[in-house]
C-alpha positions as CSV (number, residue, x, y, z in Angstrom):
1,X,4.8,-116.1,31.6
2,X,7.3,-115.6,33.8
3,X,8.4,-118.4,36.4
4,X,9.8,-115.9,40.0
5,X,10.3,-118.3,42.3
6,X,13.9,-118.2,41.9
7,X,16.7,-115.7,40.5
8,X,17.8,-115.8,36.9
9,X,14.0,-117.9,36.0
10,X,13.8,-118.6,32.5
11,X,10.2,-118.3,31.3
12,X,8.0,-120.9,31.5
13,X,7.3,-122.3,28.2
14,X,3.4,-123.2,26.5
15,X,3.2,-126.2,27.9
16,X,3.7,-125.3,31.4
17,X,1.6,-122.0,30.9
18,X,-1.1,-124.5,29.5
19,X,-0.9,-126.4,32.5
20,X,-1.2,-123.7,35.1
21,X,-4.0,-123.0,33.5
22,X,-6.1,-126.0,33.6
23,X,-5.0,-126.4,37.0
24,X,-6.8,-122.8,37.9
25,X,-9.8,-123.7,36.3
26,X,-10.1,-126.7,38.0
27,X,-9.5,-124.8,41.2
28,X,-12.2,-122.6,40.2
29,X,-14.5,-125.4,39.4
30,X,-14.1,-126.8,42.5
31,X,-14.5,-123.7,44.7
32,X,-17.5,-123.2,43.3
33,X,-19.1,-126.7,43.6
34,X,-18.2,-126.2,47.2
35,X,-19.6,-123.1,47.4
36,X,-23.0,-124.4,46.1
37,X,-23.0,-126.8,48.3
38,X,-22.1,-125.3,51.3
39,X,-18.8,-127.2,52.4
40,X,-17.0,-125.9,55.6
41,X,-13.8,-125.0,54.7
42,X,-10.7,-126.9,55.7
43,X,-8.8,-125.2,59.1
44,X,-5.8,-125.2,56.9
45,X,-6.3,-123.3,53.8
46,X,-5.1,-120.1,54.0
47,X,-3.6,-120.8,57.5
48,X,-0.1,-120.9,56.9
49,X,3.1,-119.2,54.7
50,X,5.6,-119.6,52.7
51,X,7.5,-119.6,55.9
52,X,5.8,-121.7,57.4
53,X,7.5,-125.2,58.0
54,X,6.9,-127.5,55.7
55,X,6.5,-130.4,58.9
56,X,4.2,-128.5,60.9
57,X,1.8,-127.6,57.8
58,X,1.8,-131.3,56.9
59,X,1.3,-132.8,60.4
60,X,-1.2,-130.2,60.4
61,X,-3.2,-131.3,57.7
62,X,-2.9,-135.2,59.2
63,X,-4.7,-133.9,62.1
64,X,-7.7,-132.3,60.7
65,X,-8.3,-134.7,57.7
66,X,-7.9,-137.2,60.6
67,X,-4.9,-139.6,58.8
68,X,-2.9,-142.1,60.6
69,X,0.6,-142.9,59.4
């Protein structure tokens, strides 16, 4: 698997393709058992880019989840 988030990426080795893995199942998982039973989703997913600044996502996500630093 190859890692191109940068130029001249060396590819990933099995350890870090194993773990990219799990992680997507787990984000399956979850999906689904939100699915089933019927959670709203978050304002934020999907809302922003990778252009998108990284304060303005975060204060963001503050907001809706309701957090107080």
């Amino acid at each position: 698997m190859q890692d191109f988030r940068r130029k001249n990426a060396k590819l990933l080795g099995t350890a870090s393709v194993f773990i990219i893995r799990e992680i997507q199942q787990k984000q399956a998982w979850i999906s689904d058992l939100y699915r089933d039973n019927d959670e709203q989703t978050l304002s934020f997913v999907g809302k922003y880019s990778i252009k998108s600044t990284p304060t303005i996502v975060a204060n963001d996500i503050l907001e809706t989840l309701q957090i107080k630093l």
